[in-house]
N, C-alpha and C positions, 0 to 999 in steps of 0.2 A: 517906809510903810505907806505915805502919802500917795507918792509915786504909782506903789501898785495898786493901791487900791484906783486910782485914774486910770492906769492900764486895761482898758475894756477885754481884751483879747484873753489877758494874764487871768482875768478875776474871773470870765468866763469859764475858761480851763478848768481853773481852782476848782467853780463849784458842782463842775460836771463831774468831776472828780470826786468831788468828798458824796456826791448823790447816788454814786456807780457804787462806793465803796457803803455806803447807809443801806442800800438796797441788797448790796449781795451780801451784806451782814446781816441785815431781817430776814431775808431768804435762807439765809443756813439756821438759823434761831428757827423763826417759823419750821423748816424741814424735820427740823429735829424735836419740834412740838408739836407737828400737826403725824394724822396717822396717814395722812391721802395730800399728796400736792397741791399746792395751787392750781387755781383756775386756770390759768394763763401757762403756767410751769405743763400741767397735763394739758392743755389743748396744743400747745408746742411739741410735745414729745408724741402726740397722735397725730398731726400734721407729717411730724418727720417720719414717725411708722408707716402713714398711709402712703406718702410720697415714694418711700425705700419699694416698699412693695409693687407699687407702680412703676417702678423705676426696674425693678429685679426681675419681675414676670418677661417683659420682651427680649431682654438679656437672657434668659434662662431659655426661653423661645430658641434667642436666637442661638448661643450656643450651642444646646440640643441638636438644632439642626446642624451647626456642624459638623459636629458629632456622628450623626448620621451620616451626612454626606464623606466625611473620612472612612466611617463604618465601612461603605458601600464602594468605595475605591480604591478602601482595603480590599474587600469579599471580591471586584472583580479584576484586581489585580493578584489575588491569590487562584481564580478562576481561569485567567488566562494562562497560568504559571502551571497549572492541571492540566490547564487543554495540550499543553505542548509537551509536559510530559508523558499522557496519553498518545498523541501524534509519534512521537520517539519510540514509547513501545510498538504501535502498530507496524512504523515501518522498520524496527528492529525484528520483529515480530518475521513481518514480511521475507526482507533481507535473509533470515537463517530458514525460512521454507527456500529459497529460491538458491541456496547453497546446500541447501538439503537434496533437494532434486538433481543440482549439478553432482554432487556426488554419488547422486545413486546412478545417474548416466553415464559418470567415467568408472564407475564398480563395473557395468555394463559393458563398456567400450573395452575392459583391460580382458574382462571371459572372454571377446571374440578375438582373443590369440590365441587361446587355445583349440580353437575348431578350424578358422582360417588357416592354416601352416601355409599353404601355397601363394597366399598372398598379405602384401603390408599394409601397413594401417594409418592413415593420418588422421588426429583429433584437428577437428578445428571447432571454431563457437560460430553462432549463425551474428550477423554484424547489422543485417536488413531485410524486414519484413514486410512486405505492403497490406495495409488494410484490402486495397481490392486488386490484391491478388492472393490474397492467403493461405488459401486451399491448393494456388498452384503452385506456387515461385518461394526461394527466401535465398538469401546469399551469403558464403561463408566467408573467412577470413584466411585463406589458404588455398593457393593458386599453382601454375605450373612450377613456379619456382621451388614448391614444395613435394612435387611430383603429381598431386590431380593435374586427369586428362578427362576431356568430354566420353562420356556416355559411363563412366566409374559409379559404380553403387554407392549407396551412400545410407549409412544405419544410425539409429538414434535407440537409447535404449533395447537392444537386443534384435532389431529387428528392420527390416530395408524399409526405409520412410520416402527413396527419390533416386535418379540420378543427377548427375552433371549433364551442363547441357549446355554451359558457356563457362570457358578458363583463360582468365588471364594473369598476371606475375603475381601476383596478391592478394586473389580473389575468385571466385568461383559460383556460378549459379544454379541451382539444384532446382528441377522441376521434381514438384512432387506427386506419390503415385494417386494423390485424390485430387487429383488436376482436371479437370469436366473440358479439358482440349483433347479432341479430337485425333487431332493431327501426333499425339502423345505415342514418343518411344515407348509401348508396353513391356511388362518382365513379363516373359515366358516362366511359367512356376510349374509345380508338380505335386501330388500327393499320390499314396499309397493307402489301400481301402483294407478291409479288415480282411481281405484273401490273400494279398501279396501284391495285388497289383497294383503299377503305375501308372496315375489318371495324371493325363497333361492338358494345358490348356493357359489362357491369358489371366493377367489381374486387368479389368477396369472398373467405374465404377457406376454406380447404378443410384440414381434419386440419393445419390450425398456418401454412400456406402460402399465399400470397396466388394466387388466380387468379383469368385473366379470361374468365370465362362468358356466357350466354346469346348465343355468337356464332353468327350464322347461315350463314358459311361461312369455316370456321379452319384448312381443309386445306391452303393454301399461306403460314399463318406459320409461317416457320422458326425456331429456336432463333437467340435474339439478335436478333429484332424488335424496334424501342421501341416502347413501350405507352404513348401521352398523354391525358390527360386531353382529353374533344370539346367541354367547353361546353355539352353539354345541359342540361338543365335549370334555367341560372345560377345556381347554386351557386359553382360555378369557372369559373377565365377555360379558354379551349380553348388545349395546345400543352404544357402542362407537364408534365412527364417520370414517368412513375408507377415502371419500368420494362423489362425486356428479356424477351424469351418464353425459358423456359426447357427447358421441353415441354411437349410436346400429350399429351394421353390421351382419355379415353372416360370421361364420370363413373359413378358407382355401376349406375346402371339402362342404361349403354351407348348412350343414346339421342342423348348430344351431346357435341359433342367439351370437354375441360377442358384449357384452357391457364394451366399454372405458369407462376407471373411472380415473376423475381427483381428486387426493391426497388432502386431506386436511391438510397432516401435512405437516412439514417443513423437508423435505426428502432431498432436496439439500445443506444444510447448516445448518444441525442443530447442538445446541450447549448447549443448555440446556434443557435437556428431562428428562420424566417423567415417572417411573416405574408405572404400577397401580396394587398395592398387595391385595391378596384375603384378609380381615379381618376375623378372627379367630373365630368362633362362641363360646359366652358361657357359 
């Protein structure tokens, strides 16, 4: 006992000890006596409350913000996931108009066997189109080796849109008839007026417009006459459809009459056209 009591360290201990255990003994007594904490027990316990709360606001900040910013990268990764399902319908959309028209072109191309009988027919699709040639030129994908020959008609939806005019094993070039060249192989055409008679004369065309000129008496075609091709010159067979009269007028100098002709082929968008080849007699 000597001993410990010398022990500075040991006796330390002890009484820190039996002081910790005196205090938190009057602390439970006192708790359980008084109706309102200690001084020290409540300024502790508001310390810690005030600290939390200081502590919990820029956390709660900051989370929040997370929060938002996931919101927000949810919202526009569900937005982009929109836009491309939108894009997909458009060009699905697209895609069944442009098979929609291909078939209404080859519904088209399959009637002109029943009026042609004297000549054959090759489908081909257009392969190349130049911006600044558009109105003249486009190129098909069927060539000599498939039987086109230069100066061969060529129809698109129901009606002569061009000829040939360069053929090679593969391929073929189709001037068409709202060509503003000069130098242009013309279809000699015809109509019949509300008497019987047969008005002939050229397709060219006129400020953008196809019409049929040099006719020597055009004062009884009405609006919505057909316009066909006569066969002069053999170039083309005679009988195929160029056309409908659209109006008559008086060209520049007033001296003859100018008959607008609205196209009957598919001239702005054509995509599967039809060669019509002379059959070989034998």
């Amino acid at each position: 006992m000597k001993k410990f009591l010398q022990n500075k360290k040991l006796l330390s201990a002890f009484i820190i000890v039996v002081v910790i255990l005196v205090v938190l003994g009057g602390s439970v007594s006192l708790r359980n006596k008084r109706n309102t904490p200690l001084f020290v027990q409540s300024f502790g316990n508001d310390v810690v409350a005030v600290g939390s709360r200081i502590v919990d606001v820029p956390l709660d900040l900051i989370s929040g913000g997370l929060n938002n910013v996931n919101s927000i990268l949810n919202a526009e990764q569900e937005n982009n996931y929109l836009k491309s399902k939108v894009t997909d319908l458009g060009q699905t959309q697209a895609k069944n108009q442009v098979l929609s028209e291909e078939n209404r072109q080859l519904k088209s191309a399959l009637k002109l066997k029943d009026t042609l009988t004297s000549y054959s027919l090759v489908n081909a699709s257009v392969i190349s189109r130049s911006s600044d040639t558009w109105s003249d030129l486009l190129v098909i994908n069927k060539g000599s080796s498939s039987g086109v020959q230069k100066n061969q008609a060529v129809m698109c939806g129901g009606g002569v849109i061009g000829r040939v005019i360069e053929v090679s094993a593969a391929s073929a070039k189709v001037e068409l008839i709202t060509t503003t060249d000069k130098s242009a192989n013309r279809f000699a055409v015809q109509a019949t007026n509300d008497e019987g008679k047969v008005v002939h004369g050229i397709i060219t065309v006129n400020n953008g417009n196809l019409a049929f000129t040099q006719v020597v008496d055009s004062r009884k075609l009405k609006k919505g006459t057909k316009v066909y091709t006569s066969g002069m010159g053999g170039n083309s067979p005679k009988g195929l459809l160029i056309g409908t009269v659209a109006e008559t007028t008086r060209d520049s100098y007033g001296l003859s009459n100018l008959i607008n002709i609205k196209p009957a082929g598919e001239i702005n968008d054509p995509s599967v056209l039809t060669v019509v080849v002379r059959k070989v007699a034998n």
